[in-house]
Structure formats: C-alpha cells, structure tokens
N, C-alpha and C positions, 0 to 999 in steps of 0.2 A: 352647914349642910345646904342650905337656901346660896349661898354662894357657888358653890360648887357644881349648883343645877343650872344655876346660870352662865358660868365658864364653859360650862359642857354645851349647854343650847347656841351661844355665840360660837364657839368651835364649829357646831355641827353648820351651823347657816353659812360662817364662813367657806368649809369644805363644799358645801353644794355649789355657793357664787361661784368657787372657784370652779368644781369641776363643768359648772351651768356654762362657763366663759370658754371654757376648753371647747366642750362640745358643739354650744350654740355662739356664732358670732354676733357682734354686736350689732344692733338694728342702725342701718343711715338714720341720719335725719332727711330729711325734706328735700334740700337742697343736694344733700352729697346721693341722696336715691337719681335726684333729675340727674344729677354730673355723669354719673354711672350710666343711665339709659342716653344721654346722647353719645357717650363715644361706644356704648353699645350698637347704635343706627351707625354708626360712620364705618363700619365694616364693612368692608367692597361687599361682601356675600348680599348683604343686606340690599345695597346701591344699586347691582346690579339689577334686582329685580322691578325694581322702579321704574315705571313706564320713562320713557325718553320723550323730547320734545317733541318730535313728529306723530308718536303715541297719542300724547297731550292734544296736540292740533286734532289729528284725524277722529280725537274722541268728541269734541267739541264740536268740529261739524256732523258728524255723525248723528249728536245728540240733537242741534241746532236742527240738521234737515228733518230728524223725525219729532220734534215738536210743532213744524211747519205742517207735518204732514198728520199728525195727529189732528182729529177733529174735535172742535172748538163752537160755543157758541156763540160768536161773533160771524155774524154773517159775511162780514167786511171783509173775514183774515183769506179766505178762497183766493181772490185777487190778486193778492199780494203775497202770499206765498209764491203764487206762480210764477210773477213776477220776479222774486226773490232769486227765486231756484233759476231762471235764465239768466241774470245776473251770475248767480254762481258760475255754472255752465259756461256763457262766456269768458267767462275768468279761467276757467279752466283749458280752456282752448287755446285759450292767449299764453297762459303757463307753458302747456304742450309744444305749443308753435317754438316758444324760446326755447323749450329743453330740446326736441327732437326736429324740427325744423322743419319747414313744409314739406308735405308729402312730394316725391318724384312722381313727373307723369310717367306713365308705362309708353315708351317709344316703340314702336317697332323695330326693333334693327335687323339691318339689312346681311341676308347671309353672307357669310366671307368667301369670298368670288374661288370657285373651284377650280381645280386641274381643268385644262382644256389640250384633250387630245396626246395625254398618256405627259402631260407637263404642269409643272405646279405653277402656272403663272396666277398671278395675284393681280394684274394691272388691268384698271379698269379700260371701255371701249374707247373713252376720247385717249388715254395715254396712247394705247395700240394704232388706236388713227395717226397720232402725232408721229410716233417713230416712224410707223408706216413710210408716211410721207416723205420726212426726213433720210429715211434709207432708201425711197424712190428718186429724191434728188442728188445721192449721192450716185445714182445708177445701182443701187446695190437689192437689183430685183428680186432675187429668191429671197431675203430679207421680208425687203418689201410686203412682197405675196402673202407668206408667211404672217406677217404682222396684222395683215389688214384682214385675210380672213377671219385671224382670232379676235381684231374687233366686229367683226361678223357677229362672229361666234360669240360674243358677250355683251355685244350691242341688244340682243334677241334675250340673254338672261340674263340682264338687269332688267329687262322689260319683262320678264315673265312668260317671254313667250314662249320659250324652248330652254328646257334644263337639261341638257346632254348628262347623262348617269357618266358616273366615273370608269375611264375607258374606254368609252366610246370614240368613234374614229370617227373622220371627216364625212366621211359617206354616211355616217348613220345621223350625224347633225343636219348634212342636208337632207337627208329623207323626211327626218322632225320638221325642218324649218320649210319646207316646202307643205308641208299638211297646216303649220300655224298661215303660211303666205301663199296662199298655192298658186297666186300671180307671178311668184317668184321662186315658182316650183326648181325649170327647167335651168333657171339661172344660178341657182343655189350648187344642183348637181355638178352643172361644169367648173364651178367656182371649188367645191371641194374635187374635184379630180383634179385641177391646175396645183393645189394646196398638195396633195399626193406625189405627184411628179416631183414639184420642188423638192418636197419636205422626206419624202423618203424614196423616190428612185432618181436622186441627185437629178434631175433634168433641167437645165437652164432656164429660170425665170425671163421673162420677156417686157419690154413696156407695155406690149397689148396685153399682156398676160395681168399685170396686174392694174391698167385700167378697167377693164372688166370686172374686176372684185371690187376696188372700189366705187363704180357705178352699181353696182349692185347692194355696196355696204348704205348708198348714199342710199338707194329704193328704199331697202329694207326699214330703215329710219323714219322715211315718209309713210311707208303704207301701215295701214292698217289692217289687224289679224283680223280672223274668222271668227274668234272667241278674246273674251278677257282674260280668260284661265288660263295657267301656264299648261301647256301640252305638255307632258311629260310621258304619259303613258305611249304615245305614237311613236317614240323613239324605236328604233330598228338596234336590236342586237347588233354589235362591234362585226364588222365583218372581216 
C-alpha cells in the first residue's frame, strides 16, 4: 500500500515537471542571459537611437561650457573661464572660415549701361569714342556723329550726371544735360539736333559736324556738374 503511494506521488511530480517545462521555459544562466541582451542591443531599432558622434561632441561642450559658467568657489576660475570661452570662440571662427570661407565684401555694382535713344547699345563711353574716331577717319561721318554723341550720352551716365529714362530722344538728353552742365547748355542742344538730322532725317554728316560733338564730348568730361546727384528727374518728356 506504502508503495503504491509512493508510485503515485513520483508520477504525480513527474507530470507537473513536465507539464512545469511545457509552460514555463527554462531560466539562462548568467552568461547565456548577457549572450541574449547583447545581440538584443545590436538591433538597428535600438542603434538607431543612440546619439551619434557629433551628438556626443556638441553634448560635451555644451556640458563643458556650462560648468565654466556655473559659479564656483574659486575665485581664480572667472578669468579663466573667460579666457577659455575666447579660445573656444576663436576656434570657432577659424572652423567657420575653412567650412564657408570668408565672407564677400558687398560691391556696388554698376548698373548695366541702358538703351540710348530707342537702341540697346551696351558699349561703354570710351568704346563709343574709339569707333567714333575710327569711323571719322574712315570719312564715315554720320557714323561718326552718331557714335560720339552716344559717348556723350553715356559719358554723362556713368558719371551719374544724366540717366535719360527709357525712350527718351536726343533733345530731351540734351535739355537733362544742359541743367546738370549748364555751361554746356547751348552746346548740347546743337549737338543733339546734328545727331537728329543724321540719325533720322538721313542728312549728311559733315567733318565740322562731328568735330563739334566731339569738342563738346571732350568739355563735358572736363567740367564739372552743378550737383553730385544724378539729375534724373529734369529730363524732358521724349518729344
């Protein structure tokens, strides 16, 4: 009977191990627990969250500058903090400099040279003198005329003294240019009516005809305006 109670009890302990093992897995030991939590960490999911190198730096000075700045009682650390922190600073600058490179000065640049007299010439006053010339020595006066008013005409706005608005005709440049030069009022006007003739009532250019603009073009160079400011507003509606 005593045997029988005992077959029964080992039976029964057995059936619970077993069904103990089914349900509940078996505990790691020590080491096969650590084996499991590192390739558990090695999960991108995990990696990803981990601050990154520059993270790492920028926490370091972060924490570095505000231990600086926290107060202390060492009378001494004031100094030298300050010190520190322009060191830093410097450093910084010099980083800056290599990454983005010295700042550009702000230039003024020079507006891009407008139509003159219902034409999109682009060429500055000395270009316009030179052909000028060049087509004076060829005899090719309405050229000529032509050429060398328009370094008139743009001799005066690169200097700022006369901005002819877009449109504007010869006659209303000189009425502008003779209010910036008004020494060279009377000269201007005849200088634009010879420019008219050529330029649109086909009239034959002359040598006198275009020594007279370029004596004129040479004044205008010499003298000196009435103002520094560019006259713009005196300009005469296109007639």
């Amino acid at each position: 009977m005593g045997r029988a109670r005992v077959a029964d009890r080992s039976m029964t302990a057995a059936a619970l191990a077993t069904a103990a093992a089914a349900v509940f897995p078996l505990l790691p030991d020590p080491d096969q627990a650590r084996e499991w939590a590192e390739r558990e960490l090695e999960d991108p999911s995990y990696q990803a969250s981990e601050p990154t190198f520059i993270d790492r730096v920028a926490q370091a000075v972060a924490s570095f500058i505000g231990d600086l700045l926290r107060p202390s009682g060492n009378a001494d650390w004031g100094p030298s903090a300050l010190i520190v922190l322009a060191v830093l600073l410097a450093v910084g600058i010099i980083v800056a400099l290599l990454i983005w490179g010295r700042p550009r000065r702000l230039v003024r640049a020079q507006p891009a040279a407008r139509a003159l007299f219902d034409d999109d010439d682009g060429r500055s006053a000395d270009e316009l003198r030179r052909e000028a010339d060049e087509a004076a020595a060829r005899g090719a006066w309405d050229a000529a005329i032509v050429l060398r008013f328009r370094a008139v005409a743009r001799g005066l706005s690169e200097r700022g003294l006369v901005d002819p608005p877009p449109g504007a005709t010869a006659r209303a440049f000189g009425r502008a240019a003779g209010v910036a030069l008004p020494a060279l009022a009377a000269a201007m006007d005849t200088a634009a009516a010879s420019f008219d003739d050529v330029r649109y009532l086909r009239r034959p250019g002359t040598a006198d005809g275009y020594r007279a603009i370029a004596d004129l073009d040479e004044a205008a160079v010499r003298a000196r305006a009435v103002t520094d400011s560019a006259v713009t507003d005196r300009a005469a509606a296109p007639s």
